[in-house]
BADO-640722 format. One record per atom (N, C-alpha, C): residue in one letter; atom name; x, y, z. Coordinates in steps of 0.001 Angstrom, whole numbers, plus 524288, in hexadecimal, padded with zeros to 5 digits. Last residue first. Example, Ala and Ser with C-alpha at 12.3 -4.5 7.8 and 13.67 -1.06 7.14 Angstrom:
% residues 2
> s / N / 83232 / 7F736 / 81BA8
> s / CA / 83566 / 7FBDC / 81BE4
> s / C / 83264 / 8001E / 81EBE
> a / N / 83386 / 7E9C6 / 81E78
> a / CA / 8300C / 7EE6C / 81E78
> a / C / 83390 / 7F31C / 81E78
***
This chain:
% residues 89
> x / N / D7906 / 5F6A6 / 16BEC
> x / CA / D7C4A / 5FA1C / 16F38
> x / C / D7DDC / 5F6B2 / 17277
> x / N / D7271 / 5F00D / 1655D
> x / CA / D78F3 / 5F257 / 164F4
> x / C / D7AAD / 5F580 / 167F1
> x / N / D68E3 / 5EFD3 / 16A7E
> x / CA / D6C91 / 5EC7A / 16AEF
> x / C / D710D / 5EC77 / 168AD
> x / N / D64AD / 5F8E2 / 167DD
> x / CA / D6577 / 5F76E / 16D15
> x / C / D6816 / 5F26B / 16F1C
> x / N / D5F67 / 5F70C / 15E03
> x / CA / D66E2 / 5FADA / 15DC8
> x / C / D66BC / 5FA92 / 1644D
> x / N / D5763 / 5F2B3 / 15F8F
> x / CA / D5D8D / 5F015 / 15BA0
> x / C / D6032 / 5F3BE / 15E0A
> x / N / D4DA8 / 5F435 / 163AD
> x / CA / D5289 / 5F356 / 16637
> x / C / D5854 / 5F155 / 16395
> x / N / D4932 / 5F6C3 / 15B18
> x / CA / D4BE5 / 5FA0D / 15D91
> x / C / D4E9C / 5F8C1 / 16089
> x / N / D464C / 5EBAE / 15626
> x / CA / D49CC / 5EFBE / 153AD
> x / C / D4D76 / 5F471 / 15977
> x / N / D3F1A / 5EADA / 160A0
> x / CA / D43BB / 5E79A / 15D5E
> x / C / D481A / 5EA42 / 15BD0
> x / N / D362E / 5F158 / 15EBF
> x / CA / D3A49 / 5F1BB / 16234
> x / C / D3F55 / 5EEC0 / 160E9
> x / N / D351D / 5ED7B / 152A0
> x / CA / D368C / 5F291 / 1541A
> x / C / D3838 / 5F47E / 159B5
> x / N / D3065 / 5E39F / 15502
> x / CA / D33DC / 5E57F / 1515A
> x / C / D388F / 5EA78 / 152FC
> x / N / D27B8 / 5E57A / 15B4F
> x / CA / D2D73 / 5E465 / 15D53
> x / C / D31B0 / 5E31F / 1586C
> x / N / D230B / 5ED90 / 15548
> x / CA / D247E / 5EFD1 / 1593C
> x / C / D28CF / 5EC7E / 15C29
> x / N / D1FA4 / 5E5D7 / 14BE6
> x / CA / D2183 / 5EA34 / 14BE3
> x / C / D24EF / 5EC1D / 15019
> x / N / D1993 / 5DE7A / 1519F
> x / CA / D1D99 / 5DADE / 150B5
> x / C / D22BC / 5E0A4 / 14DAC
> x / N / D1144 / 5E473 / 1523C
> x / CA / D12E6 / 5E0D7 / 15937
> x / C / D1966 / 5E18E / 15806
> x / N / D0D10 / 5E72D / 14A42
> x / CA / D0DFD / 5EB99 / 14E6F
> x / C / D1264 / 5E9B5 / 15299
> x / N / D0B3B / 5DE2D / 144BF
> x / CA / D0FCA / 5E0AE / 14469
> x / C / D103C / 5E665 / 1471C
> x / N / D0258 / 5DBBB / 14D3D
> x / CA / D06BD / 5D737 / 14C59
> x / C / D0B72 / 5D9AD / 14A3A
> x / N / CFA56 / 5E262 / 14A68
> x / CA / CFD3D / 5E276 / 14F85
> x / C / D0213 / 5DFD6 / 14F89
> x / N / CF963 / 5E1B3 / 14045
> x / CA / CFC3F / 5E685 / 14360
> x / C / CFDAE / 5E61F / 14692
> x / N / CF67C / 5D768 / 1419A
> x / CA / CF893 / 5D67A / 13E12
> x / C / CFD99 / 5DCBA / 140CB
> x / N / CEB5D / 5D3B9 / 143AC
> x / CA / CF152 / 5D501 / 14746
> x / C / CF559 / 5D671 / 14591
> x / N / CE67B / 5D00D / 13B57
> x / CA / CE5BB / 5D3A0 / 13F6D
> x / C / CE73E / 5D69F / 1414F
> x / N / CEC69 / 5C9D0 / 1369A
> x / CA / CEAE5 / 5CE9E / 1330A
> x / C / CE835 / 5D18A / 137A0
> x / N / CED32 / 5C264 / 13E86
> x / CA / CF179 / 5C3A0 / 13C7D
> x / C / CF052 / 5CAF8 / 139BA
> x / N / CE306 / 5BEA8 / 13D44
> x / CA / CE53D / 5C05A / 14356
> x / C / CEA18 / 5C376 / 1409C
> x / N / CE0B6 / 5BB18 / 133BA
> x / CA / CDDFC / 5C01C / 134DA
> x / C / CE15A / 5C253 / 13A4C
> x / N / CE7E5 / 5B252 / 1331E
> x / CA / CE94D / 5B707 / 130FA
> x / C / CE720 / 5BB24 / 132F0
> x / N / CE3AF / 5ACA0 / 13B73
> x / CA / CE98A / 5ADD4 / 13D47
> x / C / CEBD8 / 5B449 / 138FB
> x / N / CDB46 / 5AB7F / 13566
> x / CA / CDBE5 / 5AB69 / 13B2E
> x / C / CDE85 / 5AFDE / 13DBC
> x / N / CDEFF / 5A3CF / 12BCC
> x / CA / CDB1B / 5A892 / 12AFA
> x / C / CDA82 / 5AD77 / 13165
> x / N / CE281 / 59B1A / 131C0
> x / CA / CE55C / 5A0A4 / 12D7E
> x / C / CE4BF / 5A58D / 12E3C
> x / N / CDBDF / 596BD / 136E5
> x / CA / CE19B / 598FB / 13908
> x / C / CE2A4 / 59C6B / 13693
> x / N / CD44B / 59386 / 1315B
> x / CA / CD32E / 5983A / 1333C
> x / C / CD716 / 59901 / 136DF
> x / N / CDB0F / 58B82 / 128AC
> x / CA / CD9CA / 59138 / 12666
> x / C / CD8AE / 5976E / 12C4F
> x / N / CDE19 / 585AC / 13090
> x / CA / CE3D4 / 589D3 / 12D39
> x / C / CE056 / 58DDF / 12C8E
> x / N / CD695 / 57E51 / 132B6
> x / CA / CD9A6 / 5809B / 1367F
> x / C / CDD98 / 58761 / 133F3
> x / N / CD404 / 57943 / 12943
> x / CA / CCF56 / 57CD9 / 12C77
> x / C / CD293 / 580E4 / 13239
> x / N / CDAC4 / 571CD / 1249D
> x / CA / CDBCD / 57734 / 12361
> x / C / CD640 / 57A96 / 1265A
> x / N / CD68F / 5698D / 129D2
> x / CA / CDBB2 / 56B59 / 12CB1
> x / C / CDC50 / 57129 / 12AD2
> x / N / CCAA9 / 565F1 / 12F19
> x / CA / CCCB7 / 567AE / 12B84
> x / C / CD11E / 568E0 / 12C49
> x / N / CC422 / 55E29 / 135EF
> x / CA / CC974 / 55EBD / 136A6
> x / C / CCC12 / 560C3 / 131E1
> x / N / CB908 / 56095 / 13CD2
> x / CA / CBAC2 / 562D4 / 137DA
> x / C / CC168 / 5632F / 1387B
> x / N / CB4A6 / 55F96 / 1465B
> x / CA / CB575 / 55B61 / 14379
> x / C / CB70E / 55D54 / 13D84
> x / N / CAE5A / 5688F / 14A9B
> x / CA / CAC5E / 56700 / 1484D
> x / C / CAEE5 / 561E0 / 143D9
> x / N / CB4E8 / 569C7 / 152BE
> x / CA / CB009 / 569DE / 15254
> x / C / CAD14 / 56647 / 14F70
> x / N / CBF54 / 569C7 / 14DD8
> x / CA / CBDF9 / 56501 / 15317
> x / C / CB7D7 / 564F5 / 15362
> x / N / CBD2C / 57287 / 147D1
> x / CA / CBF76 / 56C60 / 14742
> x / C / CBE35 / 567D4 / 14AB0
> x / N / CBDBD / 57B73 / 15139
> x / CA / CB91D / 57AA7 / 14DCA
> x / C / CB920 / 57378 / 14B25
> x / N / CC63D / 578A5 / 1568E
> x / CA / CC29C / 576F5 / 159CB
> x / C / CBCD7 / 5776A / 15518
> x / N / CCD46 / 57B79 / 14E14
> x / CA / CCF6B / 57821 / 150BC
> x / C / CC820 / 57557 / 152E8
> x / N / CCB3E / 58662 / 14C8F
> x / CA / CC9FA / 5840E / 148F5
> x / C / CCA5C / 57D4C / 149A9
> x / N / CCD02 / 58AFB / 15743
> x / CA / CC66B / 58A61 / 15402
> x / C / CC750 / 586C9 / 15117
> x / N / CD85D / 58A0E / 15671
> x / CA / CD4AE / 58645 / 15A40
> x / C / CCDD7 / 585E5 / 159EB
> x / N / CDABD / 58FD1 / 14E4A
> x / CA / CDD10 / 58AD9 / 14D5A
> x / C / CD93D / 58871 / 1519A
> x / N / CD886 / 59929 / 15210
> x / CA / CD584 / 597D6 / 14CE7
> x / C / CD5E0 / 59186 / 14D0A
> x / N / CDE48 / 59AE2 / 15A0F
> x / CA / CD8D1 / 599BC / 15C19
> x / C / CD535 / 598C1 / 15716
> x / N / CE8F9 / 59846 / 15662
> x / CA / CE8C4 / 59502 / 15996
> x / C / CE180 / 5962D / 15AA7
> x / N / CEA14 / 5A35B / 14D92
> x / CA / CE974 / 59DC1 / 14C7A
> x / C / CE6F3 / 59AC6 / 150AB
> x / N / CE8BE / 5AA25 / 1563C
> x / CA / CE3BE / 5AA34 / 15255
> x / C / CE36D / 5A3B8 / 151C0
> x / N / CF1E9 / 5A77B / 15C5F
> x / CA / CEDA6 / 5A7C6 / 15F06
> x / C / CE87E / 5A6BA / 15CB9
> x / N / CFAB4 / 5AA83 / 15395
> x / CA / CF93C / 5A679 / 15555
> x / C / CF312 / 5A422 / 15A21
> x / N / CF67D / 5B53D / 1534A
> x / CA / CF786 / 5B12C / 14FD9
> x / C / CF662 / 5AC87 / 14FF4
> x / N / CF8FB / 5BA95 / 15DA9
> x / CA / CF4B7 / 5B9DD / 15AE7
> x / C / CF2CD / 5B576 / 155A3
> x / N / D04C9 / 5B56C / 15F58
> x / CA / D017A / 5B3D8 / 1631F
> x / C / CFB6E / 5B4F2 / 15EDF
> x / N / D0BF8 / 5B930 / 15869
> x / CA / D08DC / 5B67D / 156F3
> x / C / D0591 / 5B44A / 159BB
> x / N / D0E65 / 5C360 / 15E50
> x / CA / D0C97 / 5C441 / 158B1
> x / C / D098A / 5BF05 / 1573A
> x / N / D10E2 / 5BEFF / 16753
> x / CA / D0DD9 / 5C3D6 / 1680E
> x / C / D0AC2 / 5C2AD / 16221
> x / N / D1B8B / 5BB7C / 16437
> x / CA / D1516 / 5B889 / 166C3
> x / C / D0FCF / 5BB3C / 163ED
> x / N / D20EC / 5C11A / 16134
> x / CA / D1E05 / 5BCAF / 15D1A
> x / C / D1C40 / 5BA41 / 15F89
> x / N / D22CA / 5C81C / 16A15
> x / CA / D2113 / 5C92F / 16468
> x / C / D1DFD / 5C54C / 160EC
> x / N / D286B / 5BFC3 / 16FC6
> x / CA / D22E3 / 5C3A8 / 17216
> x / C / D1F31 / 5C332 / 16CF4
> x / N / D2FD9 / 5BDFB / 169C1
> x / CA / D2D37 / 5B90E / 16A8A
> x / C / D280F / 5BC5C / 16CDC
> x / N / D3490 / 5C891 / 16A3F
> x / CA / D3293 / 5C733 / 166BD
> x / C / D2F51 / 5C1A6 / 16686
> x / N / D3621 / 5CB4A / 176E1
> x / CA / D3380 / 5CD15 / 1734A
> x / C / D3106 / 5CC2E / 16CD3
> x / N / D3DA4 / 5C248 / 17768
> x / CA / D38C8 / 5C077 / 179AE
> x / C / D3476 / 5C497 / 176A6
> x / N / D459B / 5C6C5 / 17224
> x / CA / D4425 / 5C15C / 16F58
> x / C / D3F31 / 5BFF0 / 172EC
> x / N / D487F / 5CFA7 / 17707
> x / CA / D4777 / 5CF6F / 17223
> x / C / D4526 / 5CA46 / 1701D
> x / N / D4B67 / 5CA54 / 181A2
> x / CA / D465F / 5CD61 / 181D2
> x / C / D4379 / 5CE4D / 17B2D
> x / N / D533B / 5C5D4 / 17D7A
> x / CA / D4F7F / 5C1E2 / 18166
> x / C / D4BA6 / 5C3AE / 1808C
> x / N / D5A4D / 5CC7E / 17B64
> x / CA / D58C5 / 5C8BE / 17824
> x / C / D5365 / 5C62A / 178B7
> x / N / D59F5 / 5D246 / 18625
> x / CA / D5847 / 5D42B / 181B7
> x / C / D57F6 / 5D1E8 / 17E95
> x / N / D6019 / 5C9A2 / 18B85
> x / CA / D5BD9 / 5CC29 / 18B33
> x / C / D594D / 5D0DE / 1896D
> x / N / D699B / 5CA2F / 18545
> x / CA / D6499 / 5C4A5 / 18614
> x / C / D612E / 5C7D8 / 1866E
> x / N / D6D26 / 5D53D / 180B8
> x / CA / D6F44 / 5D04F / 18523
> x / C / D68ED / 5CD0A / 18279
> x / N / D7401 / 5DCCB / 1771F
> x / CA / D6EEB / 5DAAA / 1788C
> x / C / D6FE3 / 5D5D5 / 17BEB
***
């Protein structure tokens, strides 16, 4: 196995764990800025007012996606794998 094929294996997986937590993180970051600009509104500096509708948020997105996420994270698994015995020859 040269560099590049290392190169390409290690950009494919940084792909991967974008990909997967890009939704994730996306839920959090537009729950986190309602809840941000509701506060400022209305002068309510509660700190635990932020966590709960992150949670609650990030899980439903999660329980959503959830197939797609181990469909994604399946298939480069599984190219992966296959390329093993292509690197003992």
């Amino acid at each position: 196995m040269n560099t590049d094929v290392a190169l390409y294996w290690v950009q494919e997986a940084l792909a991967t764990a974008a990909m997967l937590g890009a939704p994730l993180l996306a839920a959090g970051l537009m729950v986190g800025l309602v809840v941000s600009l509701f506060q400022a509104v209305t002068s309510i500096q509660e700190m635990t007012l932020s966590y709960i509708p992150k949670i609650v948020i990030v899980g439903a997105v999660l329980l959503t996606l959830s197939p797609w996420l181990i469909e994604t994270l399946t298939d480069f698994t599984t190219r992966a794998f296959q390329f093993i015995p292509s690197v003992a020859k």
